[in-house]
C-alpha positions as CSV (number, residue, x, y, z in Angstrom):
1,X,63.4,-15.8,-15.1
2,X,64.7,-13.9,-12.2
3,X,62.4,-10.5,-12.6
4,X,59.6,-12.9,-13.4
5,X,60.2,-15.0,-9.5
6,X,61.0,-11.6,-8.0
7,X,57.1,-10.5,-9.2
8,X,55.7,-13.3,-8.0
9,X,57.5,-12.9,-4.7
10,X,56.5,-9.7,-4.6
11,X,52.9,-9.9,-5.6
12,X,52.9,-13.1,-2.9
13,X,54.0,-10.4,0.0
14,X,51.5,-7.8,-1.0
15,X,48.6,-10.4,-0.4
16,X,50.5,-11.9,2.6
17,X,50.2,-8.2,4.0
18,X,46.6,-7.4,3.0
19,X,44.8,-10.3,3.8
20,X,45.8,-10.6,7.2
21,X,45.3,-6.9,7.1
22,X,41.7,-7.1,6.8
23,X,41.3,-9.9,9.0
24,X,42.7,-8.1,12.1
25,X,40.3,-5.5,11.1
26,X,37.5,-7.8,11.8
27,X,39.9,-8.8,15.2
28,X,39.8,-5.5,15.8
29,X,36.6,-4.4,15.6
30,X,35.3,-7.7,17.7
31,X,37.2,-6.0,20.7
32,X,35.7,-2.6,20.4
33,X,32.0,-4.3,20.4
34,X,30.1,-3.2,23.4
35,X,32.4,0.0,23.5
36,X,30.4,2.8,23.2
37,X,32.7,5.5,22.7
38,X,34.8,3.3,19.7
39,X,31.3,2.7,17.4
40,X,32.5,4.6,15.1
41,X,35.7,3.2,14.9
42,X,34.9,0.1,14.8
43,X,32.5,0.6,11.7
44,X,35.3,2.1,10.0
45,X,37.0,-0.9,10.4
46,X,34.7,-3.0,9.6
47,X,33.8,-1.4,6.0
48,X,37.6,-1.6,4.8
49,X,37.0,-5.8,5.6
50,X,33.7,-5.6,3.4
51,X,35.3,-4.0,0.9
52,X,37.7,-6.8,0.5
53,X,37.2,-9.9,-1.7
54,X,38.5,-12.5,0.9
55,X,37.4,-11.1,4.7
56,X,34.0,-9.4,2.3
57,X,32.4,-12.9,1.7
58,X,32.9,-14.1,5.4
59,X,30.4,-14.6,8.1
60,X,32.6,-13.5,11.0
61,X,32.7,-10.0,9.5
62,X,28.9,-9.0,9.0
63,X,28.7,-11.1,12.7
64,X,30.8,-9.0,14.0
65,X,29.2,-5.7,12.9
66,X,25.9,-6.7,13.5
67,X,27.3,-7.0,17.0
68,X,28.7,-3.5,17.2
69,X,25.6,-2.4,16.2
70,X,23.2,-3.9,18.7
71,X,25.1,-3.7,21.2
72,X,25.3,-0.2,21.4
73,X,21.9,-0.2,20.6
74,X,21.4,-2.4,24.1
75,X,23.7,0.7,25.5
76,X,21.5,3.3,24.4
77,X,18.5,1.2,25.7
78,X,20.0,0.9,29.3
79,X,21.0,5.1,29.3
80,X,17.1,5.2,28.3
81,X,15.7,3.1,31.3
82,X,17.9,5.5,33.6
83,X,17.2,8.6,31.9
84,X,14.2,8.9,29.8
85,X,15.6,12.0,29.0
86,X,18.8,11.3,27.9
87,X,19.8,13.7,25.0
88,X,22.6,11.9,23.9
89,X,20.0,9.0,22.3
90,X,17.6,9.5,19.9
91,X,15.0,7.1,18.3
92,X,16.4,7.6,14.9
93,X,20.0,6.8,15.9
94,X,18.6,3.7,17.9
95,X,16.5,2.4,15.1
96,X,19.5,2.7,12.5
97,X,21.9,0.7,14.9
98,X,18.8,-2.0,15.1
99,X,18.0,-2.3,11.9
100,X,21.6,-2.3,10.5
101,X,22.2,-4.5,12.7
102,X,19.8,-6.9,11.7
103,X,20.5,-6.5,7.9
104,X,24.1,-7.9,9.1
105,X,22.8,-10.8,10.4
106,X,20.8,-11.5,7.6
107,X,24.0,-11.0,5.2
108,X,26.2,-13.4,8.0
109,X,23.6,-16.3,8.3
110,X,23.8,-17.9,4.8
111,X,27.3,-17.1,4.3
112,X,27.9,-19.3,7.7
113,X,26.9,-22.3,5.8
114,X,29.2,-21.7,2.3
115,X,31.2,-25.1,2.4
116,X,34.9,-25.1,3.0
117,X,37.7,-26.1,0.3
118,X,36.8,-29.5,0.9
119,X,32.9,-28.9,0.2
120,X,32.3,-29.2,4.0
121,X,29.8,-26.8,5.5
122,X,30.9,-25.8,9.4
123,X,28.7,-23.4,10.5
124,X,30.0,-21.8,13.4
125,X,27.5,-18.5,14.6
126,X,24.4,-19.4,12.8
127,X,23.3,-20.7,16.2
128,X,24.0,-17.6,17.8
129,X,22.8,-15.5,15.4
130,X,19.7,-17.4,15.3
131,X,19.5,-16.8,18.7
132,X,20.2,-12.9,18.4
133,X,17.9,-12.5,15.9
134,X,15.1,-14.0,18.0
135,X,15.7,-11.8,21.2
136,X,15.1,-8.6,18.9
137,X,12.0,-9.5,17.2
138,X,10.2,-6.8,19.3
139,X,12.7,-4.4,19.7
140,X,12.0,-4.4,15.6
141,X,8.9,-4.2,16.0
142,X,8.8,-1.3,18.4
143,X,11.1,0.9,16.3
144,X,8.7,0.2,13.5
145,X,5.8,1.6,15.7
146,X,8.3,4.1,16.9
147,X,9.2,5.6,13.3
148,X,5.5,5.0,11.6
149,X,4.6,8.0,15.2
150,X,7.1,9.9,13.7
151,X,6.6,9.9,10.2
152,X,9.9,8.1,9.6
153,X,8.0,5.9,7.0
154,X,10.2,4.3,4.8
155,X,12.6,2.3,5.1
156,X,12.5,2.7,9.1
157,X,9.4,1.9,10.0
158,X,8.4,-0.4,7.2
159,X,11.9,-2.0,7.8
160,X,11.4,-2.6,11.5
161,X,7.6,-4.0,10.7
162,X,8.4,-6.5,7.9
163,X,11.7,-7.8,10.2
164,X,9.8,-8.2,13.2
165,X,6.9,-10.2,11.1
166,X,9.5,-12.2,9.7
167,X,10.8,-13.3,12.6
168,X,7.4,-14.3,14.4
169,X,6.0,-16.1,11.8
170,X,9.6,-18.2,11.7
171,X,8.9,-21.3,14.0
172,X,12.0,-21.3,15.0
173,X,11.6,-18.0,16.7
174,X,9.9,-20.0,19.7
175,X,10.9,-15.9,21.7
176,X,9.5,-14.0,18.8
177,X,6.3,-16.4,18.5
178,X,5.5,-15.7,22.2
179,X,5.9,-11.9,22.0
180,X,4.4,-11.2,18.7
181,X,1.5,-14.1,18.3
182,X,-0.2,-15.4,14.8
183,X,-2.9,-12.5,15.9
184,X,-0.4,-9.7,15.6
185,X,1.2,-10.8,12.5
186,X,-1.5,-9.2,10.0
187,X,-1.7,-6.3,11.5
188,X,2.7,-6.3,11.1
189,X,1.8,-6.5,7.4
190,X,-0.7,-4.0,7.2
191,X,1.3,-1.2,9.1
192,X,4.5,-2.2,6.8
193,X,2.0,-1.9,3.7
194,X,0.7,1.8,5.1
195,X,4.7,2.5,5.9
196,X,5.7,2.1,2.4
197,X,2.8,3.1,1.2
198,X,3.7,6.5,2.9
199,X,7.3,5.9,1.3
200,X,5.7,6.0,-2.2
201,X,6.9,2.6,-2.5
202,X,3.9,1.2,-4.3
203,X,4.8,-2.3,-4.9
204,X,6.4,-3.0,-1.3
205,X,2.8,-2.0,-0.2
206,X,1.2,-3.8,-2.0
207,X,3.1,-6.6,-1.4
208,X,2.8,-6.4,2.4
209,X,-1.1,-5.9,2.0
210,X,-1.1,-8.8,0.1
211,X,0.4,-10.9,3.1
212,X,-2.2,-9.1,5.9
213,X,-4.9,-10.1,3.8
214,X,-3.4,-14.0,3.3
215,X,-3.1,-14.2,7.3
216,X,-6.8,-12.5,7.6
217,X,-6.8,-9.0,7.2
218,X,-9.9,-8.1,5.9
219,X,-10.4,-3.9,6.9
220,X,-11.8,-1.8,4.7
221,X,-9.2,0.8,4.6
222,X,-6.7,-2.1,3.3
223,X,-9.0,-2.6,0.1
224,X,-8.9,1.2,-0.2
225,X,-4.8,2.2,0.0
226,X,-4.5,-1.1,-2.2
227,X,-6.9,0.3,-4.6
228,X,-5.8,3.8,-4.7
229,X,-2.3,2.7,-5.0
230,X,-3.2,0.8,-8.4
231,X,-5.4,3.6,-9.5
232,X,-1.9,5.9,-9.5
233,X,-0.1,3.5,-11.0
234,X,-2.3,3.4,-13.9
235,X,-2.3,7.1,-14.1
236,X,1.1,7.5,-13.6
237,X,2.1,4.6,-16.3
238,X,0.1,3.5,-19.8
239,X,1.7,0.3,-19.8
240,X,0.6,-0.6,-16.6
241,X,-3.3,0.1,-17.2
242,X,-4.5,-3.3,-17.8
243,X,-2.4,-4.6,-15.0
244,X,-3.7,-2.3,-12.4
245,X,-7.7,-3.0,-14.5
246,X,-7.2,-7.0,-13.8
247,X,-5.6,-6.1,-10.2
248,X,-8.5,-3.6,-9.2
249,X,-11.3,-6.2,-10.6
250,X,-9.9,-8.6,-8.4
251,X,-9.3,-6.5,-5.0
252,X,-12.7,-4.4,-5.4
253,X,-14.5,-8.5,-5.7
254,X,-12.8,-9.5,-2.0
255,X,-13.4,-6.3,-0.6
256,X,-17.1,-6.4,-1.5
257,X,-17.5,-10.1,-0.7
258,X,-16.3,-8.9,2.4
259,X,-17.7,-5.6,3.3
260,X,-21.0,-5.4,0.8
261,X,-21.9,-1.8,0.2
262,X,-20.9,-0.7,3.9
263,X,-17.9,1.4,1.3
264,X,-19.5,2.5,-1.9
265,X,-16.3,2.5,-3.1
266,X,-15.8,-1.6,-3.8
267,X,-19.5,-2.3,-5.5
268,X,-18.9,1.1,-7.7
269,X,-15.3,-0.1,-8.6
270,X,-16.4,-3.2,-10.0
271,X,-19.7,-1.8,-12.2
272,X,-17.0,0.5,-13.3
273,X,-14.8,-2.2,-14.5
274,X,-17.6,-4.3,-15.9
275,X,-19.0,-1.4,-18.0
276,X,-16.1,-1.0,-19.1
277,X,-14.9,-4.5,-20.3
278,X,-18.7,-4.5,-21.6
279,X,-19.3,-7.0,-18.8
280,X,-22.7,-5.4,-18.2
281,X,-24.5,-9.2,-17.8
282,X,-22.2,-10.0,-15.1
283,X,-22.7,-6.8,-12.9
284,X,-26.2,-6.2,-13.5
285,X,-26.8,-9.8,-12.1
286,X,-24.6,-8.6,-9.1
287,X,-26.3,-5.7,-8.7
288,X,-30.0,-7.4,-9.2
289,X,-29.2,-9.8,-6.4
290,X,-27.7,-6.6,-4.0
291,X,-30.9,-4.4,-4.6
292,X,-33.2,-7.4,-3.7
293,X,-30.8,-8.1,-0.2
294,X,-30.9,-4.2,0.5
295,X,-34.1,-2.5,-1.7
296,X,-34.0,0.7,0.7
297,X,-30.4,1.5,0.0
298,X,-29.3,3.6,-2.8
299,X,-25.9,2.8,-3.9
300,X,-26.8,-0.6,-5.8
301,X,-30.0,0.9,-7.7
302,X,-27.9,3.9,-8.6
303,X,-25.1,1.9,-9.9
304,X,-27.8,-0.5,-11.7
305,X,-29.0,3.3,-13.2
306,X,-25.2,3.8,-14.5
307,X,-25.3,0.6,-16.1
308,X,-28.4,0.8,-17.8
309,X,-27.4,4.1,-19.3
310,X,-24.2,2.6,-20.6
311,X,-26.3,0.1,-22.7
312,X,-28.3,2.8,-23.8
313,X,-31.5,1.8,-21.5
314,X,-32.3,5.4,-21.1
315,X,-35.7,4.6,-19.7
316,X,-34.5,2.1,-16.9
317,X,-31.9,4.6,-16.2
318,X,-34.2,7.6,-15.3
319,X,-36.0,5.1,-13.0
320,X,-33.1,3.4,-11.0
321,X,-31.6,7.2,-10.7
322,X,-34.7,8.8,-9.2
323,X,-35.4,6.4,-7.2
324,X,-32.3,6.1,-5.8
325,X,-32.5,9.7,-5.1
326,X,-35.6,9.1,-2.8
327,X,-32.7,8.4,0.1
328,X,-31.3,11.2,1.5
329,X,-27.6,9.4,2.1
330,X,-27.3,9.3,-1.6
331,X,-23.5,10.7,-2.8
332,X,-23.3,14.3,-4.6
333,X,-21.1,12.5,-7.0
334,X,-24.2,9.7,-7.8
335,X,-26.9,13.2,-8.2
336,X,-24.4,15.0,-10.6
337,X,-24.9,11.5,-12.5
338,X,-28.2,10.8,-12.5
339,X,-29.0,14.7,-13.3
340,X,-26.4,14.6,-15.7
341,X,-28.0,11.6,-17.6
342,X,-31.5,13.2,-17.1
343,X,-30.5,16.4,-18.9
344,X,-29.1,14.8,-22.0
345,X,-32.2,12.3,-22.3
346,X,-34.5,15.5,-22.4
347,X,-32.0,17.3,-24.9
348,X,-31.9,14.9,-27.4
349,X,-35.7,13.9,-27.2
350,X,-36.3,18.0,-27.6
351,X,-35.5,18.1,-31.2
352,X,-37.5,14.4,-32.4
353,X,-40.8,16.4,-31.0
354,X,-43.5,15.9,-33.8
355,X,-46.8,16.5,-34.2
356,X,-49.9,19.5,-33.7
357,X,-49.4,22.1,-31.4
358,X,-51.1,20.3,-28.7
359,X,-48.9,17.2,-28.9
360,X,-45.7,19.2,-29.3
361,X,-46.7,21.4,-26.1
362,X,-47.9,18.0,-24.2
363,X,-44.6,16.1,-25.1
364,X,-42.2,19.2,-24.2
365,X,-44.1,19.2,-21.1
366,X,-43.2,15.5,-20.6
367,X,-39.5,16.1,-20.8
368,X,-39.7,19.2,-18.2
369,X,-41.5,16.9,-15.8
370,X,-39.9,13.7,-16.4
371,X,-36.2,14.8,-17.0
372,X,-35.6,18.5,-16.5
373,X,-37.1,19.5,-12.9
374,X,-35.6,15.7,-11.6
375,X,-32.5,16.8,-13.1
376,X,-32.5,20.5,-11.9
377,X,-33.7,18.8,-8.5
378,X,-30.9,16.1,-8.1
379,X,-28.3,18.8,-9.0
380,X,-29.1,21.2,-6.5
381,X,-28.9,18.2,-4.2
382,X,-25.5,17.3,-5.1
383,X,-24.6,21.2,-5.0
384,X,-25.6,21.3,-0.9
385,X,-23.6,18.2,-0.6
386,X,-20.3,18.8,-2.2
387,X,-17.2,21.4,-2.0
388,X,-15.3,20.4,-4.4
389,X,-15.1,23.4,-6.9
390,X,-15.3,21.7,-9.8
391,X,-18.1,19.7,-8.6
392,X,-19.7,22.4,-8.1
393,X,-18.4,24.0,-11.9
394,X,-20.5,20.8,-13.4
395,X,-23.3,21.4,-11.4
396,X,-23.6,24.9,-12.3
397,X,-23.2,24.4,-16.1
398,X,-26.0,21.3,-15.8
399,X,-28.4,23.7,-14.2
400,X,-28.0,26.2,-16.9
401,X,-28.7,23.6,-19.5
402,X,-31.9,22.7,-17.9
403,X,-33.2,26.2,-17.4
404,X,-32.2,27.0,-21.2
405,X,-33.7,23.6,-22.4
406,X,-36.8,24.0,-20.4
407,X,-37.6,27.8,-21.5
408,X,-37.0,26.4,-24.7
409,X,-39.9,23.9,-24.0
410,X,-42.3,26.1,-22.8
């Protein structure tokens, strides 16, 4: 009985000396805030209180070092409006101590509204935190800018771009609201989309793309990164191929209700798509209906000739293709296709020729004037118009064909 009281006595004293132990770390650390020189110390201070279970799961704590942080971030910000050139503060070093700092505040906030033993909840800095929080809305915002110059992409500047739209689209925020108006807040998204899209962190991009477009983002680019960061995913994962399908069918149909075939890239995603889910119906009435809006442009007769030839239309396909290579705007990558397609139609008619000498002469001729010299012509086309070397490997290896098919012809 008497070891057993002196354990608890002792095991009472050892919590009777840590507990308070922590806590006048906190104390501790409140009086360094606003000292410059003692930063450090006082974040020292303050991790041995977050690392314990009682002083860890308090408000006053992550208060507290959210206020050592900003306020030697307000430090470095007056040395800054004396001295531009101060050496001893750096946009990185500022940034950290802002965003830290607001990550505190986040973590304080709800725990200032646990309820007490007795279930009552006494909060006692949300106000003032509230308050912080809404004077530093464009300081956020700013170090976003700030890092996304420098290349600092994730998490600083997609960190201080997602705070600051947080905080203005909060009505409470009536500061935040006035500095960073409902007109700003898409374009916070779409720069925190681009920063972590920089930060290869795919789904935090798409994510913040997602919320520029639902506040009226509409650019083109926007549709693009979104797309291209699906079409990586899909490379870079099987299991998320018919996820990234389902995702791209649905961007590629805003982006061309919105843009049209200003970017080849939305109308072609989608008759991709379609062709591929053997969803020909649906696209070639989308594609019908673009080529009688627009019947000079090439992109939606091409893409009609692409379809066509994946139904096995061979004849509707050599027409859409030439004439879409009538324009002079038409993409390398559209000529390789339509030659391509061209090529193969006149090498596997070549060997059905039947008939007298006359009619086999007349129907080779046929195939070198309908399919071969288009094709040779449309490749050399897309050969002037492309770098890419192996482009320009295809290109080659499709006018060979056509020389060796047509000699064979003749």
């Amino acid at each position: 009985m008497y070891r057993l009281r002196l354990t608890l006595i002792l095991l009472a004293s050892f919590f009777a000396l840590t507990l308070p132990a922590q806590k006048k770390n906190v104390d501790a650390a409140w009086r360094l805030v606003g000292k410059t020189e003692s930063v450090d110390e006082a974040r020292k201070l303050l991790k041995e209180a977050m690392e314990d279970e009682k002083t860890g799961s308090q408000a006053r704590t992550y208060y507290v070092a959210a206020m050592v942080e900003w306020r030697s971030f307000e430090a470095d910000q007056r040395k800054r409006e004396i001295n531009p050139k101060d050496a001893s503060v750096t946009d990185d070093a500022m940034t950290s101590k802002l965003l830290q700092g607001y990550r505190y505040m986040l973590k304080a906030l709800p725990l200032d509204s646990m309820p007490d033993k007795k279930g009552r909840i006494k909060p006692r800095y949300s106000n003032d935190i509230l308050s912080q929080l809404d004077a530093k809305a464009y300081d956020l915002y700013r170090a976003g800018a700030i890092s996304y110059a420098a290349k600092k992409y994730y998490p600083q500047a997609y960190d201080g771009f997602v705070a600051a739209a947080a905080l203005a689209s909060n009505p409470a925020m009536i500061r935040s609201r006035k500095l960073l108006p409902d007109t700003l807040l898409p374009n916070l998204y779409y720069y925190a989309g681009l920063s972590a899209f920089g930060g290869k962190e795919s789904r935090r991009a798409l994510r913040a793309f997602g919320k520029a477009e639902a506040l009226g983002k509409h650019s083109e680019n926007l549709y693009l990164y979104s797309m291209a960061i699906w079409e990586q995913m899909a490379r870079d994962s099987v299991n998320l191929q018919q996820e990234a399908q389902d995702s791209l069918l649905r961007i590629a149909t805003r982006a061309y209700k919105h843009h049209g075939t200003t970017q080849p890239d939305f109308l072609s995603r989608l008759t991709q798509i379609y062709i591929a889910t053997g969803q020909t119906d649906s696209i070639m009435s989308i594609l019908n209906r673009q080529i009688a809006l627009t019947p000079d442009e090439w992109l939606p007769r091409a893409l009609r000739g692409w379809v066509n030839e994946s139904i096995g239309r061979t004849d509707a396909a050599a027409i859409d293709y030439k004439l879409a290579a009538e324009n002079p705007d038409i993409s390398s990558k559209m000529l390789m296709r339509g030659a391509h397609m061209l090529y193969r139609t006149a090498h596997a008619r070549k060997d059905k020729i039947t008939g007298n000498v006359r009619q086999r002469r007349k129907a080779g001729q046929d195939l070198i004037d309908i399919y071969l010299i288009p094709a040779a012509n449309m490749a050399k086309r897309a050969q002037e118009k492309t770098t890419d070397p192996k482009d320009l490997q295809l290109i080659r290896n499709i006018l060979d064909a056509v020389d060796y098919d047509t000699s064979l012809l003749k």
